[in-house]
C-alpha positions as CSV (number, residue, x, y, z in Angstrom):
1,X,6.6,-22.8,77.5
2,X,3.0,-22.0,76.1
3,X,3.3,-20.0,72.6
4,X,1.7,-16.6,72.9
5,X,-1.4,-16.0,71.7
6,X,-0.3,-13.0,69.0
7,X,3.0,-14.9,68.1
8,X,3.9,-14.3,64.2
9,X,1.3,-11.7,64.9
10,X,2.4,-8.1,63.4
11,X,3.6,-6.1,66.9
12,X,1.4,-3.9,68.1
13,X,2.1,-0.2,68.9
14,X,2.3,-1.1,72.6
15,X,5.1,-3.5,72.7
16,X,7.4,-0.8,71.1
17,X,10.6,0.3,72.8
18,X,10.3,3.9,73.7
19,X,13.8,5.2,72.0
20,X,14.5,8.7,73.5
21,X,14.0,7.0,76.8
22,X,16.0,4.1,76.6
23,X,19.0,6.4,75.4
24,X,18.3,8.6,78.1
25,X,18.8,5.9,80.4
26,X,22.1,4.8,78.8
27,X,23.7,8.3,80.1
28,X,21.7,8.7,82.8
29,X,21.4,5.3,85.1
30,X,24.5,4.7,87.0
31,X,25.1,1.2,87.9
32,X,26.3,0.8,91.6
33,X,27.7,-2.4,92.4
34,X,28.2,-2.6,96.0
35,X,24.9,-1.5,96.7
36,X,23.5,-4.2,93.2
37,X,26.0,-6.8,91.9
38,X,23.4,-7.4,89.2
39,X,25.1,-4.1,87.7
40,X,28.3,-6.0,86.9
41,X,29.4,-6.2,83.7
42,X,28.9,-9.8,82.6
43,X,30.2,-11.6,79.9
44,X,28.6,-14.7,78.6
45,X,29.1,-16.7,75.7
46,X,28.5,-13.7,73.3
47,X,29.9,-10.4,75.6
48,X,28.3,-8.6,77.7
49,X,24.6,-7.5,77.3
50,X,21.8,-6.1,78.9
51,X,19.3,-3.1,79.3
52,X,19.8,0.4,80.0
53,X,16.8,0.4,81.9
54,X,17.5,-2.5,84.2
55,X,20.9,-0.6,84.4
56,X,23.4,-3.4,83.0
57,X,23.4,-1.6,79.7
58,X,24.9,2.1,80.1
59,X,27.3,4.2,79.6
60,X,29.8,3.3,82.5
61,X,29.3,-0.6,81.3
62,X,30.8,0.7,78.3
63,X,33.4,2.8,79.2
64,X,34.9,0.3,81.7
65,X,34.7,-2.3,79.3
66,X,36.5,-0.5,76.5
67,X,39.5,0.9,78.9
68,X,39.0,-3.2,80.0
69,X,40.2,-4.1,76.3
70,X,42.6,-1.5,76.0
71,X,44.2,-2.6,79.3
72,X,44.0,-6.1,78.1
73,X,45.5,-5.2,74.3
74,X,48.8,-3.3,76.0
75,X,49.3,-6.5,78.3
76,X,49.4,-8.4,75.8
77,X,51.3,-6.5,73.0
78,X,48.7,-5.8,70.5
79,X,49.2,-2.8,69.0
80,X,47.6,-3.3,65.8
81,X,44.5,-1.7,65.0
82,X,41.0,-2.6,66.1
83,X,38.0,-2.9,64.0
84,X,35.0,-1.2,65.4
85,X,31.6,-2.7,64.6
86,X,27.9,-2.0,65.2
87,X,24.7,-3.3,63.8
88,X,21.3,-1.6,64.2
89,X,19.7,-1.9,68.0
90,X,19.6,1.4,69.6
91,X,22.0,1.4,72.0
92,X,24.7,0.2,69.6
93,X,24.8,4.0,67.8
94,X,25.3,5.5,72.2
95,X,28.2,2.2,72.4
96,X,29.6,2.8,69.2
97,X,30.3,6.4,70.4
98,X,31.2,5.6,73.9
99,X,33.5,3.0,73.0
100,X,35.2,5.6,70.7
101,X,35.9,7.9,73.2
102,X,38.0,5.5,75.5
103,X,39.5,3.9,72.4
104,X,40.8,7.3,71.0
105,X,42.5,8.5,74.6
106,X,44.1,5.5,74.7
107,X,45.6,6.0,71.6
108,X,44.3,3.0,69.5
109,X,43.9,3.1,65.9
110,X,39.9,2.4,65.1
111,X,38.9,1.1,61.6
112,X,35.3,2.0,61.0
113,X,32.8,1.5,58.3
114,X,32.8,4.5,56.2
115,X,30.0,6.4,56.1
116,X,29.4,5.7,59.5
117,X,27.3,2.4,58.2
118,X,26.8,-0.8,60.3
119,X,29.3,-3.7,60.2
120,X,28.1,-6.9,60.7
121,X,30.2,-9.4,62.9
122,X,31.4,-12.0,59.8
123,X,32.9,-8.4,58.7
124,X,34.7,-7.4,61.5
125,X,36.5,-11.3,61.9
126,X,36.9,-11.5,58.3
127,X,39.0,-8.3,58.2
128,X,40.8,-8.9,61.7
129,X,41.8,-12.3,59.9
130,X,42.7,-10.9,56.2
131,X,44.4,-8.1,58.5
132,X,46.7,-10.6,60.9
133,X,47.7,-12.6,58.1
134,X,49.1,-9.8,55.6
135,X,50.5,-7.8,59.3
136,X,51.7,-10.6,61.7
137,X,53.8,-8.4,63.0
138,X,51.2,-5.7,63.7
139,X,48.2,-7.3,65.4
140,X,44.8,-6.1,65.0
141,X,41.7,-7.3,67.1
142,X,37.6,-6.7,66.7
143,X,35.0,-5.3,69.0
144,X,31.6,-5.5,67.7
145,X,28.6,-3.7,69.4
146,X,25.8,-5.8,69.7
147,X,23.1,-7.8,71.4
148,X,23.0,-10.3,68.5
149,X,19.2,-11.6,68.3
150,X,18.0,-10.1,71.4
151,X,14.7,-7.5,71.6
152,X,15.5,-4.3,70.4
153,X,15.7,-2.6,73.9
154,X,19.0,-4.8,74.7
155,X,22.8,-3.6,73.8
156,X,25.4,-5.9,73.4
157,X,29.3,-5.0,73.6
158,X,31.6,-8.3,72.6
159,X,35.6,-8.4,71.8
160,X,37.0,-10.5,69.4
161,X,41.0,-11.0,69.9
162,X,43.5,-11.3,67.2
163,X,42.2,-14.6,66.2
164,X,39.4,-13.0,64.9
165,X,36.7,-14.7,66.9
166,X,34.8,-15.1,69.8
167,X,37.0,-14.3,73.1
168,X,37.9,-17.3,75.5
169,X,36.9,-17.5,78.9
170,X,40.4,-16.5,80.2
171,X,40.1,-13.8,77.8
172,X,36.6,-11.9,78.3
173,X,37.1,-13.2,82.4
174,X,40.1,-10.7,82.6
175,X,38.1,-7.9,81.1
176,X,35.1,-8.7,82.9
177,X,37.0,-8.7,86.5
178,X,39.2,-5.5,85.0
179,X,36.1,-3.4,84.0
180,X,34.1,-4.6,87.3
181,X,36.9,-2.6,88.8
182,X,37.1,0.0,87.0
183,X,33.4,0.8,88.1
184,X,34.1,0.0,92.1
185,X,36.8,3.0,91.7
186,X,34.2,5.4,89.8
187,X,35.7,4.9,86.7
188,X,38.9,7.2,87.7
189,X,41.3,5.1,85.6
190,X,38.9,5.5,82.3
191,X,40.7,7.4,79.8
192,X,38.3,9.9,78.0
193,X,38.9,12.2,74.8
194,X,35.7,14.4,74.0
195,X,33.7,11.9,70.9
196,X,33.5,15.6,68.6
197,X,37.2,15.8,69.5
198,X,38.0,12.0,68.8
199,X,36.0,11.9,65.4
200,X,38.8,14.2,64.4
201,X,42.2,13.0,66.3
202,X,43.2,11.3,62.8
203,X,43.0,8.2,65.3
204,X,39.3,7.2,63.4
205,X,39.6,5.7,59.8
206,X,36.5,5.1,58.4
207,X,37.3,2.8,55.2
208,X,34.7,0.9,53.0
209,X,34.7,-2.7,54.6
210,X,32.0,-3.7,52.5
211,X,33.7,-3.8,49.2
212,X,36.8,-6.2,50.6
213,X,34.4,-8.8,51.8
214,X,32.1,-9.2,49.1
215,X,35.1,-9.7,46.5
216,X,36.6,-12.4,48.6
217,X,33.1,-14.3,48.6
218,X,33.9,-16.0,45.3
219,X,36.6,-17.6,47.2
220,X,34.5,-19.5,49.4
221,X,31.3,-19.7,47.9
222,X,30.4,-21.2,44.3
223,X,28.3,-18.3,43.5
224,X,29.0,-18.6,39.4
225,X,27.0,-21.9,39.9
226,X,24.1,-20.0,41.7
227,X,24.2,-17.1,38.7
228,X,24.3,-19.6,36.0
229,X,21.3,-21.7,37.7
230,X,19.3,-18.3,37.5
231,X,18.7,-19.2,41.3
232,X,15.6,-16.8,42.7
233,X,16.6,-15.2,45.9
234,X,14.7,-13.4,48.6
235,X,16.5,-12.1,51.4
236,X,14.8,-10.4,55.1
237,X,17.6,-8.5,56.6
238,X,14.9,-8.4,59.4
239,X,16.3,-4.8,59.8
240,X,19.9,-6.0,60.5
241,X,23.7,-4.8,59.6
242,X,24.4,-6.6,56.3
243,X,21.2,-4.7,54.2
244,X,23.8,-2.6,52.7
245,X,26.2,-5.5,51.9
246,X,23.1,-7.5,49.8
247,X,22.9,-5.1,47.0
248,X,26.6,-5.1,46.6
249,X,26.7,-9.0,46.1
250,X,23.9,-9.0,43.8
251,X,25.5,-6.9,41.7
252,X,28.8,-8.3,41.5
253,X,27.9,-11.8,41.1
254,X,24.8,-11.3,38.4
255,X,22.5,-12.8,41.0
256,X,18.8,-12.6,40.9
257,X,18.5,-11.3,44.6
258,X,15.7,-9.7,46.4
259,X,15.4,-7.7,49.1
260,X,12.3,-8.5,50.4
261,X,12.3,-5.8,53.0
262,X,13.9,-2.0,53.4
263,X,13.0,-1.2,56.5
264,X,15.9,-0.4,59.7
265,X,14.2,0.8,62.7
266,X,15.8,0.9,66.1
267,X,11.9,-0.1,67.6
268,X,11.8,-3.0,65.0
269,X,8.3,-2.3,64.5
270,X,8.3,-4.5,61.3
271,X,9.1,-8.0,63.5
272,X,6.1,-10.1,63.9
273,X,6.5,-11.1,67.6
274,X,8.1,-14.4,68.7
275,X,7.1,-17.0,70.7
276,X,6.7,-15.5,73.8
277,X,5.4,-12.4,72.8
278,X,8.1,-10.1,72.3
279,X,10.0,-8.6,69.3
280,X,12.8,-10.8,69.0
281,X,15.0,-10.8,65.4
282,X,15.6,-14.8,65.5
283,X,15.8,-16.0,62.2
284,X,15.7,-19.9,63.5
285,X,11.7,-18.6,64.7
286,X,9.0,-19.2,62.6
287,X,7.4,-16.8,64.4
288,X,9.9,-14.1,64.1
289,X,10.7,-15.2,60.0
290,X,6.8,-15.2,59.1
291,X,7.1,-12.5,56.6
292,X,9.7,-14.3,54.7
293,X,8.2,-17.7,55.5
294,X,4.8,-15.9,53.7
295,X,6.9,-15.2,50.4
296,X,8.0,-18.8,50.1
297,X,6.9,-19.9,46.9
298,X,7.7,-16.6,45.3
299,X,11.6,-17.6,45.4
300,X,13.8,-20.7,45.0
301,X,15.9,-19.7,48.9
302,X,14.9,-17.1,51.1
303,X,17.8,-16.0,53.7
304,X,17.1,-14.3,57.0
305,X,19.7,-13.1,59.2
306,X,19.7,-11.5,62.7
307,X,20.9,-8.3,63.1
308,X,24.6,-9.0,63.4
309,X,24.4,-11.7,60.9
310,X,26.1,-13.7,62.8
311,X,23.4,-16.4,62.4
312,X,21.3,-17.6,59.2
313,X,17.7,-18.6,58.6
314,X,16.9,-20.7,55.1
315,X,13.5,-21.0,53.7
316,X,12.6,-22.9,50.9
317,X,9.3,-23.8,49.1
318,X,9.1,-26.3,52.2
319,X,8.8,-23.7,54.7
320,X,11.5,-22.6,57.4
321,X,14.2,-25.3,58.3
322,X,15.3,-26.2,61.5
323,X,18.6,-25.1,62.1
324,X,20.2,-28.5,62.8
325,X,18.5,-29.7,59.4
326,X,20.7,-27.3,57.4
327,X,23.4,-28.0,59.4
328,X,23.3,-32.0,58.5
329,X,22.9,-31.0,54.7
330,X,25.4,-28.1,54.7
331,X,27.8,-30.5,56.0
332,X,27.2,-33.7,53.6
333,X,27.1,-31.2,50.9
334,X,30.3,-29.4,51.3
335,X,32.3,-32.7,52.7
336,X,31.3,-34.2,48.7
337,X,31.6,-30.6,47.0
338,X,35.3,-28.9,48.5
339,X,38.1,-30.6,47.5
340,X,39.5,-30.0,51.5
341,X,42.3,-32.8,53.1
342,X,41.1,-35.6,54.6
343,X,42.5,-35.0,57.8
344,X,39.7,-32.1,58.1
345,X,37.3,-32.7,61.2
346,X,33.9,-30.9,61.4
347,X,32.9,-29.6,64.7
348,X,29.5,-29.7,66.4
349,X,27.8,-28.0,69.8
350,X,27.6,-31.1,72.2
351,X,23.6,-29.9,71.6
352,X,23.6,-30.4,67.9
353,X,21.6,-33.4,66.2
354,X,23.2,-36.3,66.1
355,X,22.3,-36.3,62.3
356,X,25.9,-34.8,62.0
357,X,27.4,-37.6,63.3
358,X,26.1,-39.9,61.0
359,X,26.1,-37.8,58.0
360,X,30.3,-37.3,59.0
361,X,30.7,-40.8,60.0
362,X,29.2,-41.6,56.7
363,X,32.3,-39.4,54.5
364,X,34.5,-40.9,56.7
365,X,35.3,-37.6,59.0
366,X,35.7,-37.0,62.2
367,X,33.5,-34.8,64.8
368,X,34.7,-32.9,67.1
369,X,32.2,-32.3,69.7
370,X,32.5,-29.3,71.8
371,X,30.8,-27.5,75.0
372,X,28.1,-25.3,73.7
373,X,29.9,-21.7,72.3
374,X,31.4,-20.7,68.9
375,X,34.4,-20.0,70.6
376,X,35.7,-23.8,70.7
377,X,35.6,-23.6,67.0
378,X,38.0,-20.6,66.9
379,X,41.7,-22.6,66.9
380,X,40.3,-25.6,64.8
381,X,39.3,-23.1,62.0
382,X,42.2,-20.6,61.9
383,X,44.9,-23.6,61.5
384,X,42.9,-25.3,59.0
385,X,41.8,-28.4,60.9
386,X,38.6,-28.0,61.1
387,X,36.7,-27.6,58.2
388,X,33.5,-26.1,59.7
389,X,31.9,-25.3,62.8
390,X,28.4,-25.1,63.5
391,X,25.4,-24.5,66.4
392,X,22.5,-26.0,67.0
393,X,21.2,-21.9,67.5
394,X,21.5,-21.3,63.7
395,X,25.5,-20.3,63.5
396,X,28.1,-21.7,61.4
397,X,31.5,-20.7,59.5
398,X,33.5,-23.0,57.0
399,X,36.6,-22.8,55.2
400,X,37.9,-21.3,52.0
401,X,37.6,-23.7,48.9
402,X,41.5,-23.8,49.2
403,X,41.0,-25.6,53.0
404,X,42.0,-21.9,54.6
405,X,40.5,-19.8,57.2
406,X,37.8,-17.4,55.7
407,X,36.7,-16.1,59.3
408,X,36.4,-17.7,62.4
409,X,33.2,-16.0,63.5
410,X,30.0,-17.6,62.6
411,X,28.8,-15.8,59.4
412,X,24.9,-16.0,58.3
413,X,26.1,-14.6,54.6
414,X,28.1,-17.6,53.5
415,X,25.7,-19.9,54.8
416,X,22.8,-18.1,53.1
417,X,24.5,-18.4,49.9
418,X,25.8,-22.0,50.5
419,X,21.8,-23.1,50.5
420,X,21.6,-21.0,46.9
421,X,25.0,-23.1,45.7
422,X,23.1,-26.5,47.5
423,X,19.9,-26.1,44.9
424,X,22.4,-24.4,41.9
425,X,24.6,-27.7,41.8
426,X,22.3,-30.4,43.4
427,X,18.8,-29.2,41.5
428,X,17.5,-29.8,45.0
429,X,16.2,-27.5,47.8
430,X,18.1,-28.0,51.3
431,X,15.0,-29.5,52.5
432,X,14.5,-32.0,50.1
433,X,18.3,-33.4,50.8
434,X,17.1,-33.8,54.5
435,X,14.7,-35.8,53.8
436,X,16.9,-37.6,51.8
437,X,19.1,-38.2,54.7
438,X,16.1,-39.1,56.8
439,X,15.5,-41.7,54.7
440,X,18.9,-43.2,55.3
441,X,19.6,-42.8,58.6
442,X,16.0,-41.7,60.3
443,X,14.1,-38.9,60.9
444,X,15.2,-37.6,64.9
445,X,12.9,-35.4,66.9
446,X,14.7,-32.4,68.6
447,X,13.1,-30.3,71.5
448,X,14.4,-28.2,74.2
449,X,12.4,-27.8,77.1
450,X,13.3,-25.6,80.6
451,X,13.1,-27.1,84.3
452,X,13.0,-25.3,87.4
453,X,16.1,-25.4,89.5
454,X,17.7,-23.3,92.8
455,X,20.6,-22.2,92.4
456,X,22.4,-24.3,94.4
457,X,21.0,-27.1,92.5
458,X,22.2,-25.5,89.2
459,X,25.5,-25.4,91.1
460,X,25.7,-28.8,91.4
461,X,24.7,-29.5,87.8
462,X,27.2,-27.8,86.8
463,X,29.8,-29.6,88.7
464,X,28.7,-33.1,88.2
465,X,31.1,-35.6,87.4
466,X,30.0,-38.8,85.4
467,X,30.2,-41.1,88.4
468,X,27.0,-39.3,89.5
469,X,24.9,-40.7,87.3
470,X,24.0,-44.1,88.4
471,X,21.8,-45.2,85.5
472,X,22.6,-47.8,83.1
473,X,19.7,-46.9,81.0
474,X,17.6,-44.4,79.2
475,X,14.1,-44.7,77.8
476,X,14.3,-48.5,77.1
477,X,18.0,-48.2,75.7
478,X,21.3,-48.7,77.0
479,X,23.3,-45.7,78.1
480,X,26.2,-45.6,75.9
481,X,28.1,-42.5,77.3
482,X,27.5,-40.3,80.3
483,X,29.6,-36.9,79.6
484,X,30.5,-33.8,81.6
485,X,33.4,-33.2,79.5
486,X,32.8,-32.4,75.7
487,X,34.8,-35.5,74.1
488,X,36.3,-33.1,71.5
489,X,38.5,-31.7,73.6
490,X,37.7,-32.7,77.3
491,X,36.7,-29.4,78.1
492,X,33.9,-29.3,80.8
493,X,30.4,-28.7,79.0
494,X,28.7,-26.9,82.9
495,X,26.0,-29.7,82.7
496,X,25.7,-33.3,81.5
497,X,25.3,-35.3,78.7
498,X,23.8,-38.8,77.9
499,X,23.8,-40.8,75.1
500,X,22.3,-43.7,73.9
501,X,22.1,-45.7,70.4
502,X,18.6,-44.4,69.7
503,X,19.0,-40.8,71.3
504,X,20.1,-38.8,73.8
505,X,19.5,-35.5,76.5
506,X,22.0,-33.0,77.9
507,X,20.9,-30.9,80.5
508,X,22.5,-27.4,81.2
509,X,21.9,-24.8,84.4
510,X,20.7,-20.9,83.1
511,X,23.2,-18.6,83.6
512,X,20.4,-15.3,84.4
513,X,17.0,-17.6,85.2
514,X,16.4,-20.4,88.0
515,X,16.1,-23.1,85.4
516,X,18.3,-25.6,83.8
517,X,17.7,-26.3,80.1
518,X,16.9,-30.0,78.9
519,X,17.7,-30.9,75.3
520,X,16.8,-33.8,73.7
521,X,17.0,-35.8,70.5
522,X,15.3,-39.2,69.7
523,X,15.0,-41.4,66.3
524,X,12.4,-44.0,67.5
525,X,10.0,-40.8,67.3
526,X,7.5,-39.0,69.4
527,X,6.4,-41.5,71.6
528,X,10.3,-42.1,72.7
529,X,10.6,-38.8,72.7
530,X,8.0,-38.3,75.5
531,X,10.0,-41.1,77.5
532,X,13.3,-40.0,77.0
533,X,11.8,-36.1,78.4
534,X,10.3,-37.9,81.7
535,X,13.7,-39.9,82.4
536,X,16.1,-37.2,81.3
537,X,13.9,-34.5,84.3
538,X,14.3,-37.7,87.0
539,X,17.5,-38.6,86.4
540,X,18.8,-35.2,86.5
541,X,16.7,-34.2,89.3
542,X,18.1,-37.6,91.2
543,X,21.9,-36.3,90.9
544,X,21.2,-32.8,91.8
545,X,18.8,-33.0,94.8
């Protein structure tokens, strides 16, 4: 896709989301599914999302859903209670309230932030977890109101069980097909309490959920290393949840942290636009981070986070660096720096750079390569088995320094900090330990790339089995492994995977667009890289035609 002319570019006034009317359109578009299923409620790999205006973001979404989850919680015998989240798009504040009002009638005990303050979503699995293990007894479960990333006319409503993270597909299917039919029947089984009624049903706690995450940070980050190393932080909430929590670590930890910029505004009219020309809070985007990419030499780390901090961006002196660059270096880093068993695997996105493999193969770990979704990551990091879990798209969580589960949601604070503890007890930037590593093992060349596909075609991509592909080789190399199961735990990845000793492709259908997505990875360089694009489209387009 061609860059757009004005990305990085401050947004003008004309690409700003009109607010009154996209909260009018919460409560006033209904959606009407037999007459357009594109009103279904959805749920992907991060909940379900949409726009009020295209009417798959409104107020009957959210009702069903919630009524959905409470459904769902008194199948299932959770009776604990649930910690209500929200970060700082627009139609999180109409959710937020919406959800309350099912929540409440249904008689479910809601933990809030206290002063009605955003919560990002490390915050809301962090407590479900700390919860669960003190109350096994007396379950408790997240729901976090958010469209993560996504342009600030976009709502986002996602559940996170009692494991504190990311819902399985069995899981959000349930609510999904539970909350489609709540709509079909006009929403007649919805349970309703009145929100000025519910704020006071003594049903509504709002504690301070700030304070218990912060203290147990010393727990899993080194962060008297990064106060003694007088570290020089700079941190772009780029308007998110967690600008309240940054002050509060500062503080605590004798850090020298700055807060490079104030601002929350539902229009996030401070974003430079992204690549394609919208507002998009991407901290993985050099477009979107060029205000903190701008201050680089002014601090030792900057730290950018998206909205539910749920994902990290790390700048050094070096510039922005790509997500799966951190990744490689958080890994080495913490496999030689945590005194964790062993027996400890470290799990990847089956689209991750195979610098991870060699950096684990190299401390004698094992990967555990997964299909694309934090959710795979949930089990391995709540038993202790896996020692972190990470995405190519900027998200990551680890465990305690004790080998225990900290949270099992990704979590852009910790991984903002860890680059601060990197340069404390290395005296080197993260970027200066990647090229370290490409020095040992190569310097790969990653790229995603989109192809046009029907949707029957992306049907059959999706259902591919191995002995489709016919190929024994791949841009001059021998294939070594043709995968439409993830080989970390066989589930199926919806696409296909192949791998050679010198790089590989895996190709994915689009869930919303008539495309599949193509990403590659070579270390032979550019030229390879260009061959391995060209085969990777005909050989996909050969088994799917």
């Amino acid at each position: 896709m061609a860059i757009h002319p004005d990305a990085g570019k401050p947004a003008p006034q004309s690409s700003l989301v009109n607010v009154p009317k996209l909260i009018s359109a919460y409560y006033l578009n209904e959606p009407d599914l037999e007459q357009n299923p594109e009103h279904c409620v959805a749920f992907g790999t991060s909940g379900h999302r949409g726009c009020s205006f295209d009417v798959k973001f409104n107020e009957s979404h959210i009702l069903a859903i919630t009524q959905a989850i409470c459904d769902y919680r008194k199948e299932n015998n959770i009776f604990g209670p649930l910690f209500l989240g929200k970060d700082t798009h627009a139609l999180s504040e109409a959710a937020f309230n919406s959800a309350i009002e099912v929540l409440v009638a249904n008689e479910v005990q809601v933990i809030a932030q206290e002063n009605d303050d955003y919560t990002p979503t490390p915050v809301i699995s962090h407590a479900v977890v700390c919860h669960n293990k003190e109350n096994p007894n007396e379950l408790a479960d997240g729901i976090v109101v958010t469209p993560s990333h996504n342009p600030p006319e976009d709502g986002g409503f996602k559940y996170n069980p009692p494991n504190g993270g990311p819902a399985d597909t069995d899981v959000t299917k349930w609510i999904e097909d539970r909350a489609n039919q709540l709509l079909l029947e006009d929403l007649v089984e919805v349970e309703l309490f009145p929100y000025a009624k519910a704020s006071r049903s003594g049903f509504i706690k709002y504690q301070d959920l700030i304070t218990p995450y912060v203290d147990d940070l010393v727990n899993i980050v080194n962060l008297k290393a990064i106060s003694d190393a007088q570290i020089k932080i700079g941190v772009d909430p780029l308007g998110g949840s967690g600008i309240n929590f940054w002050p509060v670590i500062a503080e605590k930890y004798n850090l020298d942290l700055t807060v490079v910029n104030e601002s929350v505004d539902p229009t996030f009219s401070f974003m430079p636009l992204d690549k394609d020309g919208k507002i998009r809070m991407d901290c993985s985007s050099p477009y979107a981070m060029t205000n903190l990419i701008a201050l680089k030499d002014d601090y030792d780390i900057g730290i950018g986070n998206d909205p539910d901090y749920d994902r990290h961006g790390i700048v050094t002196p070096d510039g922005l660096m790509n997500p799966n660059h951190f990744l490689a270096v958080a890994i080495d880093y913490l496999l030689n720096n945590r005194e964790w068993s062993k027996e400890v695997a470290i799990g990847k996105t089956l689209v991750s750079s195979g610098m991870i493999d060699k950096v684990v193969a190299r401390n004698n770990r094992e990967v555990k390569e997964v299909p694309v979704g934090f959710k795979w990551f949930v089990e391995g990091l709540s038993k202790g088995t896996l020692a972190f879990g990470g995405e190519e798209s900027a998200g990551a969580s680890f465990l305690r320094f004790d080998g225990t589960v900290w949270n099992t949601d990704k979590d852009g604070f910790i991984l903002g900090l860890l680059a601060a503890e990197i340069l404390a007890v290395t005296g080197k930037t993260p970027s200066q330990l990647y090229k370290e590593l490409e020095q040992e093992f190569g310097a790969p060349i990653y790229k995603r790339i989109d192809a046009p596909a029907s949707a029957e075609q992306k049907s059959r991509l999706k259902a591919l089995s191995a002995d489709d592909v016919t190929a024994s080789t791949l841009a001059g190399d021998a294939i070594t492994q043709k995968l439409t199961h993830a080989p970390g735990n066989n589930a199926a990845i919806g696409g296909l995977k192949v791998v050679t000793e010198n790089g590989w492709f895996a190709a994915r259908p689009s869930g919303t667009e008539d495309i599949y997505k193509i990403y590659l990875e070579s270390f032979k360089g550019e030229e390879h890289l260009a061959l391995l694009e060209k085969e990777a489209k005909k050989l996909v387009d050969s088994v799917i035609s």
